[in-house]
PQR file of N, CA, C, O and H, with PARSE charges and radii, in Angstrom:
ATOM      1  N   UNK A   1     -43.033 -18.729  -4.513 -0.4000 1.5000
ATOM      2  CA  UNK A   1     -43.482 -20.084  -4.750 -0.0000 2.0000
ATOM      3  C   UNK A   1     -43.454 -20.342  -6.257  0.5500 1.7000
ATOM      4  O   UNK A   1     -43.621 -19.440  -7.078 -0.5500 1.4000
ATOM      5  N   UNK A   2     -43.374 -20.808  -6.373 -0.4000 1.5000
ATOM      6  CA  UNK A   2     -43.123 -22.013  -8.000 -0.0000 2.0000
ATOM      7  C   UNK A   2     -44.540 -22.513  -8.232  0.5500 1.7000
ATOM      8  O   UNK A   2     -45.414 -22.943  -7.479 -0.5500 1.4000
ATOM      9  H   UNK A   2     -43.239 -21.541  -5.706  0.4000 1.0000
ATOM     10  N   UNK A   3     -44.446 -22.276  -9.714 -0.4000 1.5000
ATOM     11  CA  UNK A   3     -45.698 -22.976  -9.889 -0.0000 2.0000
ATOM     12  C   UNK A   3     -46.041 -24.285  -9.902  0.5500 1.7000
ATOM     13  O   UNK A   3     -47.222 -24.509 -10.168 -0.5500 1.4000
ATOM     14  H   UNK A   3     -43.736 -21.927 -10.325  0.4000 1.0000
ATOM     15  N   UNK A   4     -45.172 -25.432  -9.640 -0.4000 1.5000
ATOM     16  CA  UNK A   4     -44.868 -26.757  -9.754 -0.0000 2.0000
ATOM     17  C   UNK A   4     -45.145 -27.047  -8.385  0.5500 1.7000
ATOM     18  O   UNK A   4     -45.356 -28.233  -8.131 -0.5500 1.4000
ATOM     19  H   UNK A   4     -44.213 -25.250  -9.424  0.4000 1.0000
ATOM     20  N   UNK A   5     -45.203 -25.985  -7.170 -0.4000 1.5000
ATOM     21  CA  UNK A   5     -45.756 -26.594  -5.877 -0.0000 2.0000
ATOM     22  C   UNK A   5     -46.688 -25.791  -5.863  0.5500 1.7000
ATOM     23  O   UNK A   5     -46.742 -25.098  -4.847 -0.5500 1.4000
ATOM     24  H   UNK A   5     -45.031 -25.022  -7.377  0.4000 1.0000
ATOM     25  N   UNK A   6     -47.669 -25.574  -6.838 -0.4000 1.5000
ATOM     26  CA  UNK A   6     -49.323 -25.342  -6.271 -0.0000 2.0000
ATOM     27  C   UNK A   6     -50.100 -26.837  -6.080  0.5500 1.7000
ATOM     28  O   UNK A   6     -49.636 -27.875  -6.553 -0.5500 1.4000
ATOM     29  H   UNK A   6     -47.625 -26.137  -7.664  0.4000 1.0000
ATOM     30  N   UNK A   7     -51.050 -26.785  -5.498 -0.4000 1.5000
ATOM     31  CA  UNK A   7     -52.007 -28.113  -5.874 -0.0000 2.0000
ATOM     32  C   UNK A   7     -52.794 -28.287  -6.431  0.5500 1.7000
ATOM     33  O   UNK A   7     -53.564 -27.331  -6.341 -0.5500 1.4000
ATOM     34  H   UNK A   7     -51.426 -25.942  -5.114  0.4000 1.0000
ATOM     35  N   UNK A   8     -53.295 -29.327  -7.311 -0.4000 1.5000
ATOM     36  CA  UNK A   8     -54.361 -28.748  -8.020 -0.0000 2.0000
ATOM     37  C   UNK A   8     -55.188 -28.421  -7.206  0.5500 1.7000
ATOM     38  O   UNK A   8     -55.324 -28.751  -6.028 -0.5500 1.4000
ATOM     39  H   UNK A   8     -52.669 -30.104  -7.384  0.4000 1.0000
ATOM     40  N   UNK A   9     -55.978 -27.494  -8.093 -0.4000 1.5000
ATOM     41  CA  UNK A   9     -57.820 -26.467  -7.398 -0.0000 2.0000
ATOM     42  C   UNK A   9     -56.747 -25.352  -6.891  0.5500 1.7000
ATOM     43  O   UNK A   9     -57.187 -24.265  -6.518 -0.5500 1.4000
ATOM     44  H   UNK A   9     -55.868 -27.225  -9.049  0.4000 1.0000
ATOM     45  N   UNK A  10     -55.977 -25.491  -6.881 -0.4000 1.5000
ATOM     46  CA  UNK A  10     -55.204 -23.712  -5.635 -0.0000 2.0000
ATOM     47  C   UNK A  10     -54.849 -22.745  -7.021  0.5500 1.7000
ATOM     48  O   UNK A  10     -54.404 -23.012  -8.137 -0.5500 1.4000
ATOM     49  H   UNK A  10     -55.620 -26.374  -7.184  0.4000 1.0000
ATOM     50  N   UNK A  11     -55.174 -21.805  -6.514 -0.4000 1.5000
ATOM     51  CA  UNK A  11     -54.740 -20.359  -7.185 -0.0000 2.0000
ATOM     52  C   UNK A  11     -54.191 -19.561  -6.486  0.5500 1.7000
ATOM     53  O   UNK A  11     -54.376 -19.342  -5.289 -0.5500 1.4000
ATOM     54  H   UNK A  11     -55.535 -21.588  -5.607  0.4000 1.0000
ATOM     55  N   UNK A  12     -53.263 -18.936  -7.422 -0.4000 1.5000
ATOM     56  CA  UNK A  12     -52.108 -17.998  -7.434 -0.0000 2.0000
ATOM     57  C   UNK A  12     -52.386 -17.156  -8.160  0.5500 1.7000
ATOM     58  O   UNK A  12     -53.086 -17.172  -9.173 -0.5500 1.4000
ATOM     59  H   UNK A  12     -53.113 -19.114  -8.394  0.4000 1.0000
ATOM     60  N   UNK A  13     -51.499 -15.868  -7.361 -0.4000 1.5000
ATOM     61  CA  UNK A  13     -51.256 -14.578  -8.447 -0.0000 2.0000
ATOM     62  C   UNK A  13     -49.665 -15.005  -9.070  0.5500 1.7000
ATOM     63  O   UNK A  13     -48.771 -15.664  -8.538 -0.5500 1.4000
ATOM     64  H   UNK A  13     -50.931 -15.854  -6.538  0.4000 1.0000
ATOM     65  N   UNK A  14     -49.715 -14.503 -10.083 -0.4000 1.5000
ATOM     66  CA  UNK A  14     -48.516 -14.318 -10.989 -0.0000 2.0000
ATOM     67  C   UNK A  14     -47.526 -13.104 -10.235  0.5500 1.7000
ATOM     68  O   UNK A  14     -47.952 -11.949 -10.236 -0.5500 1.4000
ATOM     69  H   UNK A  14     -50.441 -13.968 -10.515  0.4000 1.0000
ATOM     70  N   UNK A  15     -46.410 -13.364  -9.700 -0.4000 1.5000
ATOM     71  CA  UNK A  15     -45.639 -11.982  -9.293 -0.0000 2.0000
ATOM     72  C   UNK A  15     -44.256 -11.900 -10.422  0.5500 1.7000
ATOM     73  O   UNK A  15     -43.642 -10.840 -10.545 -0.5500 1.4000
ATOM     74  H   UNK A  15     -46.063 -14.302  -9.700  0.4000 1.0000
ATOM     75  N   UNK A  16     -43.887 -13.078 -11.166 -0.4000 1.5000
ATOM     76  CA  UNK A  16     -43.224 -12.922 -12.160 -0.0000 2.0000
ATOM     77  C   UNK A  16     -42.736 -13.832 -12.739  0.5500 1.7000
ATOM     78  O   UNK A  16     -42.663 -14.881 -12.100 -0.5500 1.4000
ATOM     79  H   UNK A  16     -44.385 -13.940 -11.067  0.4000 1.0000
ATOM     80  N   UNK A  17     -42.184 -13.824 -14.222 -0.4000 1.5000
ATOM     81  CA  UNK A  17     -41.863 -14.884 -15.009 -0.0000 2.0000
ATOM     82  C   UNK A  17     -40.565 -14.972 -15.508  0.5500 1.7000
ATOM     83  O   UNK A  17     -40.021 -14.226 -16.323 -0.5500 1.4000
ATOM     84  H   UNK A  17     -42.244 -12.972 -14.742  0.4000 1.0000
ATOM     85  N   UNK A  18     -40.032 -16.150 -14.829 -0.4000 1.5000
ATOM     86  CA  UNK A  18     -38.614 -16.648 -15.308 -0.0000 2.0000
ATOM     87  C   UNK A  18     -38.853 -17.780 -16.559  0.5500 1.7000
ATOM     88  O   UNK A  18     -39.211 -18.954 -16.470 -0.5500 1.4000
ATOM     89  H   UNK A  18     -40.474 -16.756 -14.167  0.4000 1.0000
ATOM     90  N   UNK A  19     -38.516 -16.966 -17.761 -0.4000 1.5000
ATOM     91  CA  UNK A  19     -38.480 -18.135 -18.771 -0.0000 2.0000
ATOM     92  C   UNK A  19     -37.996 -17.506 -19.843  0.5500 1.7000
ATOM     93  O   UNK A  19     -38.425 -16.385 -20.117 -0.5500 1.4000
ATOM     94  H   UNK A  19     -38.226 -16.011 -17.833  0.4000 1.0000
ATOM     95  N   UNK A  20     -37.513 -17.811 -20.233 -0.4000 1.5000
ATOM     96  CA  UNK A  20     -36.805 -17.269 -21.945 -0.0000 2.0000
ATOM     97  C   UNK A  20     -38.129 -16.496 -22.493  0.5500 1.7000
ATOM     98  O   UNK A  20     -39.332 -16.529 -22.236 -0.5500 1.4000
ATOM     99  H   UNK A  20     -37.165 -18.722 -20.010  0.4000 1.0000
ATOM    100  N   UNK A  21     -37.081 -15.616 -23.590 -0.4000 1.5000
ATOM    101  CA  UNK A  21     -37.833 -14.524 -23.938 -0.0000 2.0000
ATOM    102  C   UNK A  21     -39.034 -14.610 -24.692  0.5500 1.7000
ATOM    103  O   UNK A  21     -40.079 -13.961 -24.728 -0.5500 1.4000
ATOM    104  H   UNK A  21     -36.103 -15.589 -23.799  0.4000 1.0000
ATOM    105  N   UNK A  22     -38.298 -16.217 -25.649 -0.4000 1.5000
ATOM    106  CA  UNK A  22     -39.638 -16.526 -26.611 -0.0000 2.0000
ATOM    107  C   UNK A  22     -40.850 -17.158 -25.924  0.5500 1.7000
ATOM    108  O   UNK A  22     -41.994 -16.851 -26.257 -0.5500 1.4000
ATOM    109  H   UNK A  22     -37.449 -16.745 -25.620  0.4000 1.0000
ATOM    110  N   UNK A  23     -40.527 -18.233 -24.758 -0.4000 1.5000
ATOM    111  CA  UNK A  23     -41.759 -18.380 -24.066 -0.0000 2.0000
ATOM    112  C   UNK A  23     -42.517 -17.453 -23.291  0.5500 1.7000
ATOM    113  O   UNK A  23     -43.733 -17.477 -23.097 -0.5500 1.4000
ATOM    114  H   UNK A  23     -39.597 -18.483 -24.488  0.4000 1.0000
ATOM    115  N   UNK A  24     -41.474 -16.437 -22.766 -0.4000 1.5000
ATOM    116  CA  UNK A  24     -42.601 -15.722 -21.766 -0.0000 2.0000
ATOM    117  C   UNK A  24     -43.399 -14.939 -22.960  0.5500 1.7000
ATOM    118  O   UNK A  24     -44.586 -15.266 -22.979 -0.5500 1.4000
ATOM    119  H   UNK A  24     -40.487 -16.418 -22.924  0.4000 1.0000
ATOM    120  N   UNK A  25     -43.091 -14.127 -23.811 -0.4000 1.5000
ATOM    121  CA  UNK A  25     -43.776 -13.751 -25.391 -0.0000 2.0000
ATOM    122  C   UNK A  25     -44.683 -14.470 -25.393  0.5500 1.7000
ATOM    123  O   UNK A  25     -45.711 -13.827 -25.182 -0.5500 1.4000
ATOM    124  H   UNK A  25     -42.127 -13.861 -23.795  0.4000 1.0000
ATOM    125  N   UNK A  26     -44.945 -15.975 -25.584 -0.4000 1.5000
ATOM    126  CA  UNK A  26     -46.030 -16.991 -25.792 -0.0000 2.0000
ATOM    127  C   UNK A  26     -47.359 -16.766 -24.646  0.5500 1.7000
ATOM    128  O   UNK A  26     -48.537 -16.453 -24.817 -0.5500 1.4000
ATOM    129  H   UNK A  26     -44.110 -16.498 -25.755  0.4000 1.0000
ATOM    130  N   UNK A  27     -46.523 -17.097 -23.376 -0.4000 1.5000
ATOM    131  CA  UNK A  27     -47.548 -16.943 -22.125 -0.0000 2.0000
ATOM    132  C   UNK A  27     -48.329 -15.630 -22.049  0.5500 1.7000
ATOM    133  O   UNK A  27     -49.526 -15.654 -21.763 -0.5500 1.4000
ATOM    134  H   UNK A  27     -45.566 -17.351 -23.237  0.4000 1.0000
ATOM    135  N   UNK A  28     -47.499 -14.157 -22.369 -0.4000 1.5000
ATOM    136  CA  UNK A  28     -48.141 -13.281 -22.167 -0.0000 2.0000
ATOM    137  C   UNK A  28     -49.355 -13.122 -23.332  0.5500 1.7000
ATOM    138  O   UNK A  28     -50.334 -12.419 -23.081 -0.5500 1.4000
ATOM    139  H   UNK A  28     -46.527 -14.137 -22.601  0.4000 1.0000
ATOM    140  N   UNK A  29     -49.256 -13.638 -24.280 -0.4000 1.5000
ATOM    141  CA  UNK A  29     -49.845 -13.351 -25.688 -0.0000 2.0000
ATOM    142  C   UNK A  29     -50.828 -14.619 -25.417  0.5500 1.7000
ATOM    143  O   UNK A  29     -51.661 -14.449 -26.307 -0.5500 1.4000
ATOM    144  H   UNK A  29     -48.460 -14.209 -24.483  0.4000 1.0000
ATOM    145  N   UNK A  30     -51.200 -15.717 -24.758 -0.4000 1.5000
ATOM    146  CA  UNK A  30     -52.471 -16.147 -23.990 -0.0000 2.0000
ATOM    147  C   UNK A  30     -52.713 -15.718 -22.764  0.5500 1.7000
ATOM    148  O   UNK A  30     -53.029 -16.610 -21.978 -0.5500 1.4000
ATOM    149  H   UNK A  30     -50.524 -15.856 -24.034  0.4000 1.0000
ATOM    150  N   UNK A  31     -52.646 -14.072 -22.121 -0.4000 1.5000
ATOM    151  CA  UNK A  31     -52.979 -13.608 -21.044 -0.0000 2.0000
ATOM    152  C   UNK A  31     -52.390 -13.793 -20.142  0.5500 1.7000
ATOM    153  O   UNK A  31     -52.859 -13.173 -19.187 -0.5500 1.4000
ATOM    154  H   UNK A  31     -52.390 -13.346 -22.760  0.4000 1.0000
ATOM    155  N   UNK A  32     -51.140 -14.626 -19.795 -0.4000 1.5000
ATOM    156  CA  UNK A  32     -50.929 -14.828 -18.700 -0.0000 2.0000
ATOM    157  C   UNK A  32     -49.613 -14.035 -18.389  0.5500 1.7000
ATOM    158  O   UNK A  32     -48.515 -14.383 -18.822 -0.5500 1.4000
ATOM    159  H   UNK A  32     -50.759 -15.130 -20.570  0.4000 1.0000
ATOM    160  N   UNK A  33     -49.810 -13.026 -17.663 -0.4000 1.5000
ATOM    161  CA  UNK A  33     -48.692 -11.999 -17.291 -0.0000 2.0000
ATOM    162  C   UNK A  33     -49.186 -11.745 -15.791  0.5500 1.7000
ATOM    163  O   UNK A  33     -50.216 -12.226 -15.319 -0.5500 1.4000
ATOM    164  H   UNK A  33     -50.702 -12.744 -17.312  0.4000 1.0000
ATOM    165  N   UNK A  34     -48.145 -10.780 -15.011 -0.4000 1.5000
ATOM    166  CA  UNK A  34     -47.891 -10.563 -13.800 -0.0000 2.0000
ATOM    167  C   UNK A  34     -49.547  -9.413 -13.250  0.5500 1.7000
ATOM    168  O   UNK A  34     -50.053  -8.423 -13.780 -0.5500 1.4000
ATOM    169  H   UNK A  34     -47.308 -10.389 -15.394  0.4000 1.0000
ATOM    170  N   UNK A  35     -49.883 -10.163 -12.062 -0.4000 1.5000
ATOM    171  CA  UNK A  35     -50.935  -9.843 -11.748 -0.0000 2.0000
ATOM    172  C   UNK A  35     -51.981 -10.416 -11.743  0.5500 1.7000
ATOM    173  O   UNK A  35     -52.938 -10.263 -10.984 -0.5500 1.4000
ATOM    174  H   UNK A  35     -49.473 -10.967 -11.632  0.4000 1.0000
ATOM    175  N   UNK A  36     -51.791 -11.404 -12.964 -0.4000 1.5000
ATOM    176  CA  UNK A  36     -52.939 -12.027 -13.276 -0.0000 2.0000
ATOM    177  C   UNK A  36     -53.419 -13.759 -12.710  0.5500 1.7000
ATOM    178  O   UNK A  36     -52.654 -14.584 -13.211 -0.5500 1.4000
ATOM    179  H   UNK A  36     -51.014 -11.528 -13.581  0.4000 1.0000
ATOM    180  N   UNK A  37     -54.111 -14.169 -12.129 -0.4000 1.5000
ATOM    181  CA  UNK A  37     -54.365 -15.151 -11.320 -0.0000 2.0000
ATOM    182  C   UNK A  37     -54.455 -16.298 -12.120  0.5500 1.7000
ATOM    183  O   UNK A  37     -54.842 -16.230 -13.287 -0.5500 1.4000
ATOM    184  H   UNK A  37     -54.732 -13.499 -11.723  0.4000 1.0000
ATOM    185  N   UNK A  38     -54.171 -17.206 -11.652 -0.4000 1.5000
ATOM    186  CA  UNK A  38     -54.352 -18.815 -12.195 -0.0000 2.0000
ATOM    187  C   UNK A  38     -54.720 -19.890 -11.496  0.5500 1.7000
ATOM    188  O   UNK A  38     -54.170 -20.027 -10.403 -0.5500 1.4000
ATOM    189  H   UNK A  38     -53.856 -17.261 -10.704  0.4000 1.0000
ATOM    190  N   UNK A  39     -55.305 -20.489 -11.745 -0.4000 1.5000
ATOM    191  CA  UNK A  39     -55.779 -21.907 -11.315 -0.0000 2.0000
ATOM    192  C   UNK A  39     -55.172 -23.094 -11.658  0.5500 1.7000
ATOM    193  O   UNK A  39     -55.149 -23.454 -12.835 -0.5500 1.4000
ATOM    194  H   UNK A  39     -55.752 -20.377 -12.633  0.4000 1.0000
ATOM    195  N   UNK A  40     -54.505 -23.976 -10.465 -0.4000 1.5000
ATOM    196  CA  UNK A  40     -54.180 -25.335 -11.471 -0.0000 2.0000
ATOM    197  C   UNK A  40     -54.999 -26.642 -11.185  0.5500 1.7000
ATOM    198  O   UNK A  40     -55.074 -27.328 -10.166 -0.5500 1.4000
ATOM    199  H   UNK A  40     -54.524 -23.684  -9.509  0.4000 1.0000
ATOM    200  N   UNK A  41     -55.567 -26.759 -12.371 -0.4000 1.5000
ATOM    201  CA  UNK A  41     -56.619 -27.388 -13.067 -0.0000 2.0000
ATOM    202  C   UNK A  41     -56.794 -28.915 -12.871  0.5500 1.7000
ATOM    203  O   UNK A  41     -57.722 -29.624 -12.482 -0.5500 1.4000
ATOM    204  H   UNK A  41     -55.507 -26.202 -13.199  0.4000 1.0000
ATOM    205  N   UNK A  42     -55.418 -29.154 -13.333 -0.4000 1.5000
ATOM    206  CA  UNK A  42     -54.705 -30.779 -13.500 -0.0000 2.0000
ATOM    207  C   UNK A  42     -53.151 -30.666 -14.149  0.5500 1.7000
ATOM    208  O   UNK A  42     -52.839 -29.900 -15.060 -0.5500 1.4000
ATOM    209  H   UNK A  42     -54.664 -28.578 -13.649  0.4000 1.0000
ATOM    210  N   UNK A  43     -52.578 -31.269 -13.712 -0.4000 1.5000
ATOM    211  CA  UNK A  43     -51.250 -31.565 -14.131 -0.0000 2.0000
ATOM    212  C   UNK A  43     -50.635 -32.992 -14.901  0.5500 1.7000
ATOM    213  O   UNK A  43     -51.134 -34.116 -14.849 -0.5500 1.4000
ATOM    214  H   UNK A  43     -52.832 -31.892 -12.972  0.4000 1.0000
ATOM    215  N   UNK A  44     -49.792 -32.702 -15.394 -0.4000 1.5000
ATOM    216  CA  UNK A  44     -49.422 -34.336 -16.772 -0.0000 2.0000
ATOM    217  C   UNK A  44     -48.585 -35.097 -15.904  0.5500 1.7000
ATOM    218  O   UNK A  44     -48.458 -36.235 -16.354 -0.5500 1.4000
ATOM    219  H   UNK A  44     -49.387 -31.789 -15.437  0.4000 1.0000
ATOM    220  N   UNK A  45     -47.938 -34.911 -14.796 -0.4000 1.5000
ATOM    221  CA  UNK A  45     -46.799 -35.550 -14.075 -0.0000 2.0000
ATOM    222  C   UNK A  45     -47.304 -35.743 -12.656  0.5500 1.7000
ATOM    223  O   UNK A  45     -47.674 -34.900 -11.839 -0.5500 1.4000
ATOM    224  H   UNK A  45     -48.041 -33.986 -14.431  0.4000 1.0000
ATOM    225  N   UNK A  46     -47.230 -37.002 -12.575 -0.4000 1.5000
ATOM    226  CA  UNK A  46     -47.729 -37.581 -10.780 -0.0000 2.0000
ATOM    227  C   UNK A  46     -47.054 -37.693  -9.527  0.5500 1.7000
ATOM    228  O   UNK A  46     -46.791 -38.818  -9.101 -0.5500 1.4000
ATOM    229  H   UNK A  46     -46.929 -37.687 -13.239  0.4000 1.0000
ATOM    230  N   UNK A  47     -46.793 -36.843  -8.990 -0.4000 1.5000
ATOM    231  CA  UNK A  47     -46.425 -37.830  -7.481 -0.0000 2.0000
ATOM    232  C   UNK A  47     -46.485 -39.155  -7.248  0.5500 1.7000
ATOM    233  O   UNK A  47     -47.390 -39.927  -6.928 -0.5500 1.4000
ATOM    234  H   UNK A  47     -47.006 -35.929  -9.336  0.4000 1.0000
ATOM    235  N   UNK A  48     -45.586 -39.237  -7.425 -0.4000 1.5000
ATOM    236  CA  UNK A  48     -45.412 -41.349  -6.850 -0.0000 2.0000
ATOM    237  C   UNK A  48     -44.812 -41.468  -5.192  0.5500 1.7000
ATOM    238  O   UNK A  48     -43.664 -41.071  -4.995 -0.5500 1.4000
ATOM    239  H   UNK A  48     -44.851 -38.610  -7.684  0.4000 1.0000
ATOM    240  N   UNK A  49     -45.260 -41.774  -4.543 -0.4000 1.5000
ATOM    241  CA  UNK A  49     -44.563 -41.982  -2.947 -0.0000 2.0000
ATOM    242  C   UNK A  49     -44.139 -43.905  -2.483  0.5500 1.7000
ATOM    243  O   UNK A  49     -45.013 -44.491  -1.844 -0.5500 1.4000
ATOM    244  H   UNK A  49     -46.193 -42.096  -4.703  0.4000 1.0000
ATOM    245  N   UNK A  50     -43.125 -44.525  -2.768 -0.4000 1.5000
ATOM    246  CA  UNK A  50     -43.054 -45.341  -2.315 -0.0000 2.0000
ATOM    247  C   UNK A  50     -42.436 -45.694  -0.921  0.5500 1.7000
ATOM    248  O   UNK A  50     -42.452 -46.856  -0.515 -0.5500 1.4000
ATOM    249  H   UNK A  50     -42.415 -44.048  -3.287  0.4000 1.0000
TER
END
């Protein structure tokens, strides 16, 4: 699963990270590496359904 189809309030474990070298560097260096759980909180981009 992708992190772009959690909902917010749902948590996930991390099983791995596809992203260039310098971002995943970034993510791991604020904690967030494989194993480690996340919550999504709120998101910047809306679902629109017309």
């Amino acid at each position: 699963m992708d992190l772009s189809q959690i909902n917010k309030n749902q948590k996930a474990h991390i099983k791995s990270i596809h992203a260039q070298n310098t971002l995943k560097k970034r993510l791991l260096s604020l904690g967030l590496g494989i194993g480690k759980e996340v919550e999504v909180v709120e998101t910047s981009l809306q679902k629109k359904y017309h």
